[in-house]
C-alpha atoms as a printed R data frame, in Angstrom:
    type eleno elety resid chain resno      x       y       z
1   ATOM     1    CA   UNK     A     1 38.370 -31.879 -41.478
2   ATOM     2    CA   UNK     A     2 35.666 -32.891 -38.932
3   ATOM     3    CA   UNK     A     3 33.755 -30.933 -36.914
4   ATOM     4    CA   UNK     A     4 33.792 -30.014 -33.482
5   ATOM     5    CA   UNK     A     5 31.235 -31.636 -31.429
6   ATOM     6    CA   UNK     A     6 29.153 -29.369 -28.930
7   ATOM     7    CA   UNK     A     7 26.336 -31.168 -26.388
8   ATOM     8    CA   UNK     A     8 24.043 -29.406 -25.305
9   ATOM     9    CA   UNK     A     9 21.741 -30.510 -22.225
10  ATOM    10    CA   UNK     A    10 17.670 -30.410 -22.714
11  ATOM    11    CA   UNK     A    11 16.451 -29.010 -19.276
12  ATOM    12    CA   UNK     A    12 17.146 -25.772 -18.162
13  ATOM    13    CA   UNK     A    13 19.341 -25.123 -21.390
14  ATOM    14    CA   UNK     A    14 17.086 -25.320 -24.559
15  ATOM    15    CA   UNK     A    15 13.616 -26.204 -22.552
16  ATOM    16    CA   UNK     A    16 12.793 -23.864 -19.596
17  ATOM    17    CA   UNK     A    17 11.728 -26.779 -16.877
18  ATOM    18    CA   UNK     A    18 11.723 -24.132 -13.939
19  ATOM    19    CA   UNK     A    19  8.181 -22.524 -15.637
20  ATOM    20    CA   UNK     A    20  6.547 -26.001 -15.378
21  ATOM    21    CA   UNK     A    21  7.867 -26.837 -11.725
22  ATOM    22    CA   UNK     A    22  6.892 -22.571 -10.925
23  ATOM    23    CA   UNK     A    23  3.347 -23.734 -12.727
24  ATOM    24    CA   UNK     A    24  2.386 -26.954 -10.889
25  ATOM    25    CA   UNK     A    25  3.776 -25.595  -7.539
26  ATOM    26    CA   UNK     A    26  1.485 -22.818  -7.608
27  ATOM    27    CA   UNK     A    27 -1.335 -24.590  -9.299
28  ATOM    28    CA   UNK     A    28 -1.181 -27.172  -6.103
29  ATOM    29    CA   UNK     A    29  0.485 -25.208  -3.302
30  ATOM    30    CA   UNK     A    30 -1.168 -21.943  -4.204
31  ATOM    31    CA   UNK     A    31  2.695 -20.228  -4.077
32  ATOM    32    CA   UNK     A    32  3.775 -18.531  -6.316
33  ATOM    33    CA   UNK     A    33  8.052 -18.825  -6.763
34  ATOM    34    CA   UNK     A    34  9.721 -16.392  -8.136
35  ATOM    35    CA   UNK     A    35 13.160 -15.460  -9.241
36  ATOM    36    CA   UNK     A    36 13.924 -14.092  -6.260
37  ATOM    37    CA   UNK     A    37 12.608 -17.516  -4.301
38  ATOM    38    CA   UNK     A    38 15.214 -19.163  -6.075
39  ATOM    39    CA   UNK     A    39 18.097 -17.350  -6.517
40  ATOM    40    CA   UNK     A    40 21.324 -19.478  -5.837
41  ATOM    41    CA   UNK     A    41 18.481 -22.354  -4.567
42  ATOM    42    CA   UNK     A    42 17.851 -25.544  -6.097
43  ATOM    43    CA   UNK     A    43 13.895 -25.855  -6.466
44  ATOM    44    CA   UNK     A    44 13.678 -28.568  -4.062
45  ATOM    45    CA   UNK     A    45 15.801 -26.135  -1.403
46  ATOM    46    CA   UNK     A    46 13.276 -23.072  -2.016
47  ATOM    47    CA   UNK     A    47 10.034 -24.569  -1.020
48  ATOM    48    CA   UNK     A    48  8.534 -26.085   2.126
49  ATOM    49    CA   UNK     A    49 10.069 -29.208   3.164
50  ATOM    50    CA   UNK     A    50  6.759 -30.870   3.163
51  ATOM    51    CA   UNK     A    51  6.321 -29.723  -0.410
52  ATOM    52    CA   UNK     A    52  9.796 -30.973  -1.431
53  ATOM    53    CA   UNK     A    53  8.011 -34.892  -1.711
54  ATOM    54    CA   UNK     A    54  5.209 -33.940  -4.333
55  ATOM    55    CA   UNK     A    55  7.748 -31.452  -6.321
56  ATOM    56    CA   UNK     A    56 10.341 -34.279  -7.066
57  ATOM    57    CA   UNK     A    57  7.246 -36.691  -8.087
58  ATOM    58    CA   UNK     A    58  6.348 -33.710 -10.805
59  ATOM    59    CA   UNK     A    59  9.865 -35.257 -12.817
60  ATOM    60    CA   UNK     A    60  7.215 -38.803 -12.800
61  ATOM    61    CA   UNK     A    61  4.188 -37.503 -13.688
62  ATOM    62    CA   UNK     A    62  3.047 -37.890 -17.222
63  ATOM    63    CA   UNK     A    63  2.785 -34.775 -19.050
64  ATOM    64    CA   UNK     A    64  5.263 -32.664 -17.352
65  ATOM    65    CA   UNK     A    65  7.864 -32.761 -20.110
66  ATOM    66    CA   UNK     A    66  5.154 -32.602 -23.048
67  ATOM    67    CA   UNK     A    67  4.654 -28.776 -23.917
68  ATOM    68    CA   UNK     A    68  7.921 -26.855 -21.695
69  ATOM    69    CA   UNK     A    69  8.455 -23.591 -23.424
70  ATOM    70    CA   UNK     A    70 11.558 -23.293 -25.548
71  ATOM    71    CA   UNK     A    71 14.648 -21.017 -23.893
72  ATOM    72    CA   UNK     A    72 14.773 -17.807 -26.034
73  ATOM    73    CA   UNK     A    73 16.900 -17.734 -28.900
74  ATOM    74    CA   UNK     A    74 18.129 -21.644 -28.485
75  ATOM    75    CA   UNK     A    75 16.037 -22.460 -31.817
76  ATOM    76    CA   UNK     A    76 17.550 -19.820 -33.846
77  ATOM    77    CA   UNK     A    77 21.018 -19.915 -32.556
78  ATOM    78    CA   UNK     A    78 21.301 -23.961 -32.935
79  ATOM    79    CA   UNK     A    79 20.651 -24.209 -36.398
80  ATOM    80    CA   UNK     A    80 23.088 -21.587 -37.292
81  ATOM    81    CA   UNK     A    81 25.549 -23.734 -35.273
82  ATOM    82    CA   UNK     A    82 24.362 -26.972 -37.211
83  ATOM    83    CA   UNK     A    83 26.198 -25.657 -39.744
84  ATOM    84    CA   UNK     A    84 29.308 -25.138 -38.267
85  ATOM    85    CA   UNK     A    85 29.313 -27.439 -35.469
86  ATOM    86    CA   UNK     A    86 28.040 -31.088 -35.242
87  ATOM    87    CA   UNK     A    87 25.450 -30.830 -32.460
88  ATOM    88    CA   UNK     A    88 24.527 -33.178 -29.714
89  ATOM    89    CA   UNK     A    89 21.134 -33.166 -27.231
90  ATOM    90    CA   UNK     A    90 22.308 -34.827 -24.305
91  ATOM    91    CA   UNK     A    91 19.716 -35.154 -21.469
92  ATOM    92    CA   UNK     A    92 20.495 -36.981 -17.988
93  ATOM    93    CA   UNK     A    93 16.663 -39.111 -18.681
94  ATOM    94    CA   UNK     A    94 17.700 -42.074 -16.946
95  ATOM    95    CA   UNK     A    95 16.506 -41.223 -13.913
96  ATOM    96    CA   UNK     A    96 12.849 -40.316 -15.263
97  ATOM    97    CA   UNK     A    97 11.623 -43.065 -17.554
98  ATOM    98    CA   UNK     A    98  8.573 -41.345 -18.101
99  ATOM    99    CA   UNK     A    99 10.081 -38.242 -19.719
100 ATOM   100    CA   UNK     A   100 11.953 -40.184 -22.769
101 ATOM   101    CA   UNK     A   101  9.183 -40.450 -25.084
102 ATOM   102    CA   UNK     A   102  7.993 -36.534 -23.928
103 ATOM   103    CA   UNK     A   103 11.544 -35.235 -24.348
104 ATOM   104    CA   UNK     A   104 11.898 -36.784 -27.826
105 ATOM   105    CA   UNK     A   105  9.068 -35.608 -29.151
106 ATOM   106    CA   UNK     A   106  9.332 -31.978 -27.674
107 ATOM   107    CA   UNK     A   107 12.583 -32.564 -29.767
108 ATOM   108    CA   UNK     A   108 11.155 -33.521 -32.860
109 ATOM   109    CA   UNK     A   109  8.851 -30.622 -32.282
110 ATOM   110    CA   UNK     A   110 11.389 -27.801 -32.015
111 ATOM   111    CA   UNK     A   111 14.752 -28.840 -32.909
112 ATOM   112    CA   UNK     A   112 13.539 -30.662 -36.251
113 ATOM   113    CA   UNK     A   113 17.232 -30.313 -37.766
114 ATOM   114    CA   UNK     A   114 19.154 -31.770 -34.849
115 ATOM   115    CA   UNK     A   115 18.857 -35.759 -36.110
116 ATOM   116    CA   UNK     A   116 17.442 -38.659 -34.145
117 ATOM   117    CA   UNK     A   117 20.823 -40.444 -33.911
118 ATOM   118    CA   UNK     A   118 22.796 -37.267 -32.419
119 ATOM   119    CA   UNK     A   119 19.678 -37.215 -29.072
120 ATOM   120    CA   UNK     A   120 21.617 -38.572 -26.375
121 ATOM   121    CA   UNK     A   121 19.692 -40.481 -23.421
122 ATOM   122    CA   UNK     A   122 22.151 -41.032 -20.091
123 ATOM   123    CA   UNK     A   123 22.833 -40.881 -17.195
124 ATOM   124    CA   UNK     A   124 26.430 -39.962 -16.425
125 ATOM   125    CA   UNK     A   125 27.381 -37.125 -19.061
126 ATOM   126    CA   UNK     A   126 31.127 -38.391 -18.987
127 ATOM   127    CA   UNK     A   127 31.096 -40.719 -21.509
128 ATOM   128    CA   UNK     A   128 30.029 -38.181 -24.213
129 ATOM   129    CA   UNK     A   129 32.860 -37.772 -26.613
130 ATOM   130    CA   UNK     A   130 32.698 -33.692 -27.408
131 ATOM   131    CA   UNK     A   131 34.541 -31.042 -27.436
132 ATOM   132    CA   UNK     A   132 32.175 -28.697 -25.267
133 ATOM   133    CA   UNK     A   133 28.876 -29.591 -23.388
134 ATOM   134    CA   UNK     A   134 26.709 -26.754 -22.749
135 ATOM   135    CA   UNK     A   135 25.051 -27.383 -19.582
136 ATOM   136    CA   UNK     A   136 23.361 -26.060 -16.734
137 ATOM   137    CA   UNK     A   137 24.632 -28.368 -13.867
138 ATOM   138    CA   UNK     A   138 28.409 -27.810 -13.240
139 ATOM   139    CA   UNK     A   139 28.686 -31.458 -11.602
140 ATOM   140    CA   UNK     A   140 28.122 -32.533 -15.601
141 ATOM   141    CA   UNK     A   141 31.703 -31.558 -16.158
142 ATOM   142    CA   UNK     A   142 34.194 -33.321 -13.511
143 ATOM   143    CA   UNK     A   143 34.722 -35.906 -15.685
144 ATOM   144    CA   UNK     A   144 33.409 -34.578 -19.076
145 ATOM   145    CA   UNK     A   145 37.080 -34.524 -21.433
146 ATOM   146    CA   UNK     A   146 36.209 -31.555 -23.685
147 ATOM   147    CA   UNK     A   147 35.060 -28.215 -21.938
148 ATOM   148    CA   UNK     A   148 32.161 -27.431 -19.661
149 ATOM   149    CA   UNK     A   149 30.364 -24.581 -20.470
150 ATOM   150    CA   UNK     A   150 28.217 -23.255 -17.781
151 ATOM   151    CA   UNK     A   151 24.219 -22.154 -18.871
152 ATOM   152    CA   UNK     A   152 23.133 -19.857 -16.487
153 ATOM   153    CA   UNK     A   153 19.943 -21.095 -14.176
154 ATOM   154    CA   UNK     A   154 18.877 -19.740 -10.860
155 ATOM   155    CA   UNK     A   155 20.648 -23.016  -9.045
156 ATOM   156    CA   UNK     A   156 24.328 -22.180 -10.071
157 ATOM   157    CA   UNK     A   157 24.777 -18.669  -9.840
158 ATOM   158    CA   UNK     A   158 27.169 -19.063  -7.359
159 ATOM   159    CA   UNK     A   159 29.420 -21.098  -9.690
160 ATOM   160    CA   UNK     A   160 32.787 -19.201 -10.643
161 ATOM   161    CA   UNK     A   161 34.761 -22.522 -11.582
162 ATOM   162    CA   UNK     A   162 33.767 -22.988 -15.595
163 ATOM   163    CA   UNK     A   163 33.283 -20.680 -18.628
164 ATOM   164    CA   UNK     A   164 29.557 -19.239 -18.411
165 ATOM   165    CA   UNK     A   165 27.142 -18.240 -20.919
166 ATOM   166    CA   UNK     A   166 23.910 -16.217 -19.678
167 ATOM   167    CA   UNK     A   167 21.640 -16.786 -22.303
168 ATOM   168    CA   UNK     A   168 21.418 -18.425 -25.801
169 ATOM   169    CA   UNK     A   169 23.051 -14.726 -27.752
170 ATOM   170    CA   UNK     A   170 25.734 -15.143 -25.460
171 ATOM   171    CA   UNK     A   171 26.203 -19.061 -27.104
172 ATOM   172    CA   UNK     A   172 26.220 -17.125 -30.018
173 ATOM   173    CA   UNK     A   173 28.612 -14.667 -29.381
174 ATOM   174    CA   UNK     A   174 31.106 -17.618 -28.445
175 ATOM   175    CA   UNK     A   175 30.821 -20.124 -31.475
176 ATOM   176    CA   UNK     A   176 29.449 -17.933 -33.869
């Protein structure tokens, strides 16, 4: 009997993207965000509007998506679902050529046991063929077949309409 399938998105899911954004804001604006900047915000929504320019050109810039720190627990809790599940990375990249050959490596880096052929470049997250996508960005799931299942990240707090998961032991909890 096959497996179910499970994708799970890169940013804001398994690598935390908000620390390096929080990092390089401060570093250049000399403002510090914190949690409580960007509660139910996007990042672009929290800061200046003159800063909102140089933040979105962070996404271009070579090196951002090199070292991100790994979400707590995503390691650990992956490879016990390897075993069970057949596992996905899907990562929206289209829009960022820059960040493919960053985002694989940080892959090979940290998720070693996911293989090469199941890292999934797009755009549009609809045309994966899974049974659940773990993801932080509900607008992933309007036209995703299997089940959205929401990662929770300052931007989509607000969200009631999909299943949620607050951190990586909730993930657990769920398919473990």
């Amino acid at each position: 009997m096959p497996k179910e399938r499970i994708a799970i998105d890169m940013d804001e899911v398994i690598a935390d993207a908000v620390q390096r954004f929080t990092e390089w804001y401060h570093r250049d604006f000399n403002v510090l965000l914190t949690p409580e900047h960007l509660h139910g915000k996007r990042l672009l929504e929290a800061v200046a509007p003159d800063h909102r320019k140089p933040l979105r050109e962070y996404l271009d810039t070579v090196g951002f998506f090199q070292d991100l720190p790994v979400m707590p627990d995503s390691q650990a809790v992956l490879r016990q679902m390897a075993d069970r599940y057949e596992l996905f990375i899907a990562t929206a990249a289209m829009g960022f050529p820059l960040s493919f050959g960053e985002k694989f490596e940080w892959l090979r880096t940290h998720f070693d046991f996911i293989p090469t052929s199941h890292v999934v470049f797009c755009g549009d997250k609809s045309i994966l063929n899974a049974d659940y996508l773990i993801d932080d960005n509900a607008y992933n799931f309007r036209d995703f077949r299997g089940e959205g299942i929401l990662f929770t990240s300052h931007h989509n707090v607000h969200e009631t309409q999909y299943r949620r998961v607050n951190n990586w032991k909730e993930v657990a909890e769920m398919f473990l």
